[in-house]
N, C-alpha and C positions, 0 to 999 in steps of 0.2 A: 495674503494668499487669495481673497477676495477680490482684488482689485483686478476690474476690468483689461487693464492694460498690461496685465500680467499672465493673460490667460494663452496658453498652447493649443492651438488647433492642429488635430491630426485630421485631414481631410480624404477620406474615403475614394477607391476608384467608382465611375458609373457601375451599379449593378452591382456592387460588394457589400450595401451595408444591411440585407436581410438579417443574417445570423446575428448582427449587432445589435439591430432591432428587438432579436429574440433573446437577447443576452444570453449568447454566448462570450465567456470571459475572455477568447484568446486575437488578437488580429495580429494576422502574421505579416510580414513585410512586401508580401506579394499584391496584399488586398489596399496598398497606399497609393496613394495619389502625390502629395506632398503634407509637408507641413508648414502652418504659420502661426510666427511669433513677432513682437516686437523688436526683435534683435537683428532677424532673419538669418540666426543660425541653428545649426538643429540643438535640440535639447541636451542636456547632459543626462545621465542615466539618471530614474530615481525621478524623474521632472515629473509634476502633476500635470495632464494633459486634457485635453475635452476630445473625442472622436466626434465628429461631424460626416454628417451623406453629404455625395458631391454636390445635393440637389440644396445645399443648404440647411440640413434640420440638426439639431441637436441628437446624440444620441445618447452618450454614457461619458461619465470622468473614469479615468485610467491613471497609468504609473508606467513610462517611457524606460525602453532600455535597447538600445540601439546595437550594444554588443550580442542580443536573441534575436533568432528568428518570429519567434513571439516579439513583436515590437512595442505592443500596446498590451498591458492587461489589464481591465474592464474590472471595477469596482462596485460602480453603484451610477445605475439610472434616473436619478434625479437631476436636474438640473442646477437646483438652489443647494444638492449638497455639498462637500467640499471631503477630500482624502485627509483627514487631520488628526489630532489626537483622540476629540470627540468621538471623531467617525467609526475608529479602529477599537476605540474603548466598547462601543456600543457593539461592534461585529462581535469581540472577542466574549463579550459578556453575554451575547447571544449563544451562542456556543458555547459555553460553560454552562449553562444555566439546562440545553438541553441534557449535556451529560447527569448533571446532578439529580434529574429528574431519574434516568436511568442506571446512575450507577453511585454507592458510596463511596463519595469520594472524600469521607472521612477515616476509613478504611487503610491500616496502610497493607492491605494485602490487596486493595484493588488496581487493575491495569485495565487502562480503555481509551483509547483517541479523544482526545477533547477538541482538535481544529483538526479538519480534514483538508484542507488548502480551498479547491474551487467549490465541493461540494456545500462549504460554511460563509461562500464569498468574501474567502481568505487566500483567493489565489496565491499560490508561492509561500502558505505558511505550513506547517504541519508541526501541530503537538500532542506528545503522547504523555501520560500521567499514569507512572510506577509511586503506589504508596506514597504520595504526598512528593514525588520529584518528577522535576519537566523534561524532556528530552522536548529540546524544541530543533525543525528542521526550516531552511530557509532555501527553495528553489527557486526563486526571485531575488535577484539582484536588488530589486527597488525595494522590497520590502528589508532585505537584510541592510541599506543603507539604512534603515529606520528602526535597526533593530534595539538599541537603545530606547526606544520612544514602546517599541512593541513590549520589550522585558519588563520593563516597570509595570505594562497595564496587567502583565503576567502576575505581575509579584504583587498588585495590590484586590487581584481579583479572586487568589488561590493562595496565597501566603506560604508559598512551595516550601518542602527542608533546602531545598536546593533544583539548580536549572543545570542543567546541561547543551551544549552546542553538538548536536551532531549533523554533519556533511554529507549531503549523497552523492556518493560517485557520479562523476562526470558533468558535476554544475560548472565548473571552470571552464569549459568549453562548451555548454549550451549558455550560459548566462552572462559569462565574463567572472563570477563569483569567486573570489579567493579567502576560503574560510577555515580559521582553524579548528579542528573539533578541541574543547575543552567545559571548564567549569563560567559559568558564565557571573551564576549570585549564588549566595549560601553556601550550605556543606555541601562535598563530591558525594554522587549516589557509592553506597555501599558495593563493593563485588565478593558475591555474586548478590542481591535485592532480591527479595520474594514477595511473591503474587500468588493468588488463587483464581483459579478457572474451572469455574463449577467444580469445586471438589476436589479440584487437583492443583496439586502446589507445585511452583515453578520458582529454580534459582534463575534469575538472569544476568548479564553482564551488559548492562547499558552503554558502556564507554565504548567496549571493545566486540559488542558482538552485532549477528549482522542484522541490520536497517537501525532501528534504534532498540536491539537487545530482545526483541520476542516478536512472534505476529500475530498481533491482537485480532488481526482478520478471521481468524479461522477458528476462535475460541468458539463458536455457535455449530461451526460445519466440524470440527472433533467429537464435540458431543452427539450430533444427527448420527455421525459415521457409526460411532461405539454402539448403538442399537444393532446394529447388525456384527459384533464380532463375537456373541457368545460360542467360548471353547472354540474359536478359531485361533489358529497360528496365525502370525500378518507377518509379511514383509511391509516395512515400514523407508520407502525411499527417500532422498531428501530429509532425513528426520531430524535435525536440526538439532533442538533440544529437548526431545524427544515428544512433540505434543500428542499429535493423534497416537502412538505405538501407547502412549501411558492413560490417554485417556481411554481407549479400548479396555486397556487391562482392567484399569480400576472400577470405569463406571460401566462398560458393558461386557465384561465376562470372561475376554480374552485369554489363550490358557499361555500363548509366549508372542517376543516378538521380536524379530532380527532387525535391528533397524541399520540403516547405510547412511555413512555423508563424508565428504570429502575433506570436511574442517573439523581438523582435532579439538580444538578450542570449542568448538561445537558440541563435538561427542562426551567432553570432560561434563559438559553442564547435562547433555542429558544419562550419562552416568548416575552423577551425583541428583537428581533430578529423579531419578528409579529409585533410589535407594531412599530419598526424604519422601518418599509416598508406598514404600515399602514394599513395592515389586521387581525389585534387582534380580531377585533370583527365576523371571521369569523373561528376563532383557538379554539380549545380546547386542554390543553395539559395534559395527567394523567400520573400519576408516576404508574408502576407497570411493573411486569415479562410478556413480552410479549404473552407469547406462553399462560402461563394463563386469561391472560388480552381477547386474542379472546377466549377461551374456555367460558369467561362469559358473554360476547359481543353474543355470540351462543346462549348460553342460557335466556338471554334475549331478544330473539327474534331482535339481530340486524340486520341492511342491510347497502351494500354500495355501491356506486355505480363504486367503484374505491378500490380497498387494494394494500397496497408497503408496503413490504415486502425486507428490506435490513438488514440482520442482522452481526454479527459480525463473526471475522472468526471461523470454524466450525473446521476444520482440520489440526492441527498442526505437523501430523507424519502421516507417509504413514501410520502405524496401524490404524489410527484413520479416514482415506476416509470411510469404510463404515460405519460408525457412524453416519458420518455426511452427508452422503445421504439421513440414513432413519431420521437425524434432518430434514434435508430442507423436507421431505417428510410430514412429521408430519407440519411441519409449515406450508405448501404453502397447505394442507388440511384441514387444519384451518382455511386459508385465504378464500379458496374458498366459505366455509360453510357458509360465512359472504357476500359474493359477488351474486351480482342480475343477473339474465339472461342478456346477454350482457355485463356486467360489465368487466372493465378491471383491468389484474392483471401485476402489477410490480415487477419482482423477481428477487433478485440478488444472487449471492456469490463471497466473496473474500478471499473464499482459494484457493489457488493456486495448490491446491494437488488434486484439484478436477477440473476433465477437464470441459469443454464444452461440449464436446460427453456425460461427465454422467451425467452431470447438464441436458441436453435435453431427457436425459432417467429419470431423475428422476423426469422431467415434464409430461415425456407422461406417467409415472408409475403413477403420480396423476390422470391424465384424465382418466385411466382406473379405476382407485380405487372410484374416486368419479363420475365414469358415468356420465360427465359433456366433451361436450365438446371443445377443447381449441383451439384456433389460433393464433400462436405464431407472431405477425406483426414486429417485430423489435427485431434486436441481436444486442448488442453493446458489447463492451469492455473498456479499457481504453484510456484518451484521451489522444494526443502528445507529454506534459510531463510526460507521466510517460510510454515511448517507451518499446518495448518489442525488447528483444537481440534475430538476426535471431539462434544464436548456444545455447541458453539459455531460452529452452522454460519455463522453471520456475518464469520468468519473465511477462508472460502473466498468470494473475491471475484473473482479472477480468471480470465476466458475467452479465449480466441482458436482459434479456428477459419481452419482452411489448407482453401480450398476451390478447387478447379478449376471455373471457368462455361465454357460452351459457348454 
């Protein structure tokens, strides 16, 4: 792998290789010039490559995959390094090593990201850690070529009960990636596996539920929110399995809470989910399309004293940001029309293609539209595990804003 005469140059167009310099991990195929090999044909996926400025300089080793737009992803800036087992053992142990520091992960009740992909300079990797099992995710073709070589560094660094494969939607057509979700080593996670979140316990369904079975993301922004829902009613939108509507009740005071989602399988867990933390009798949970569910909540003359509003991701291609501004726009005007003078509103997003600059204009574009107005008391983002890369702002995706309307 070492050998000189084996080495791949990705060669950069004039004027493209600033952000490479700055390591950022992604070079998309617009930013190439050519490529040279000893063969002179292009790489097969999965090739370890070197990126080079057209001016001649070194820049970063990568991991070629011809069937992405992302053509190159950016590894490690050394020269003398090499993408190998060593290499991948020491990323992953790196990442491990900070979770432990933040979380027990002797625990089998803890849940928390242990590889965040670009943010751990794991591009294309993501794992999540329920009670001693992996859900491990692969949006890198190159790296899932390697995925053998990756499981093992898993299993002798974590000695999991069991791994799991889970697939994100739509990697077969950004990546080329064909993967089945199943048991990878060890025993299958348990359904439903439980976890606690500050205080509150959660069944989940890793196999079968949505991303890899809970959102570790917003375990820090549930509990921020619940400070403010004492003896408040909430509507609780998008409630998935039921996290912010239960962490309200139990740790800030909340007296009920209707919560909405469109996935039964969803609603069964947060059901069962009310009733093992003993607040069933203060739950309602309906099946239906959110955005119509408040339109008829409206019309029936509802009120609340509280709406959370986190829904799913809006923006999946930079064409697709304004779409999904005037989505959240239309929702969180929904939400309000449901919300009492003073009442507070919880609003997220977790596209990432949409900043925090426009998420706050497409707040104050609500306040002006519904002549209502807003006080934003609290900005969060994501919590420790799931870090944001300083040269990789795409990494930082998630918002939610605690606002009082009047």
């Amino acid at each position: 792998m070492n050998d000189s005469s084996d080495i791949v140059r990705v060669v950069l167009k004039p004027r493209r290789a600033q952000p490479f310099f700055g390591r950022h991990p992604w070079v998309f195929e617009s930013a190439i010039d050519g490529v040279e090999s000893n063969t002179g044909e292009e790489p097969e996926a999965g090739t370890a490559v070197q990126l080079w400025s057209n001016e001649g300089r070194f820049i970063a080793h990568g991991l070629w995959n011809s069937a992405s737009t992302i053509r190159v992803r950016l590894y490690s800036w050394q020269q003398s390094e090499f993408i190998d087992e060593e290499f991948l053992a020491a990323r992953i142990h790196d990442a491990v090593q900070l979770r432990r520091r933040l979380f027990d992960l002797e625990n089998e009740r803890t849940g928390c990201r242990l590889i965040f992909s670009e943010a751990d300079n794991l591009s294309g990797l993501t794992v999540d850690f329920y009670g001693g099992f992996l859900l491990v995710q692969f949006t890198s073709l190159a790296l899932y070529l390697r995925r053998e070589l990756i499981i093992g560094i898993l299993a002798r660094e974590l000695t999991p009960r069991g791994i799991w494969l889970r697939t994100e939607k739509g990697m077969r057509e950004a990546e080329g990636l064909e993967a089945v979700d199943g048991l990878i080593a060890g025993d299958e996670p348990p359904r439903p596996l439980f976890i606690d979140a500050h205080s509150v316990e959660y069944g989940i369904d890793v196999v079968q539920g949505q991303k890899t079975g809970f959102y570790l993301d917003q375990r820090d922004n549930r509990l921020a929110a619940a400070r403010y829902m004492s003896g408040r009613r909430i509507l609780d939108g998008f409630c998935f399995s039921g996290g912010f509507g239960l962490t309200a009740l139990k740790r800030g005071g909340a007296t009920a809470v209707l919560g909405i989602d469109s996935s039964e399988s969803a609603l069964k867990l947060a059901t069962a989910n009310a009733e093992l933390n003993n607040v069933a009798e203060h739950c309602e949970f309906r099946r239906g399309d959110v955005r119509a569910e408040l339109e008829s909540l409206k019309e029936q003359g509802a009120t609340f004293d509280a709406v959370i509003l986190d829904p799913p991701r809006m923006a999946r291609s930079r064409g697709g940001i304004g779409r999904a501004i005037k989505g959240y726009s239309r929702l969180n005007l929904a939400g309000l029309s449901l919300l009492r003078p003073g009442g507070i509103l919880v609003t997220c997003s977790c596209s990432g293609l949409v900043s925090a600059d426009e998420f706050h204009e497409m707040i104050s574009n609500v306040a002006r539209t519904s002549e209502r107005t807003i006080q934003i008391l609290e900005q969060h983002s994501q919590p420790c595990d799931h870090p944001v890369s300083a040269t990789c702002a795409e990494t930082e995706y998630l918002k939610m804003l605690i606002c009082r309307v009047l």
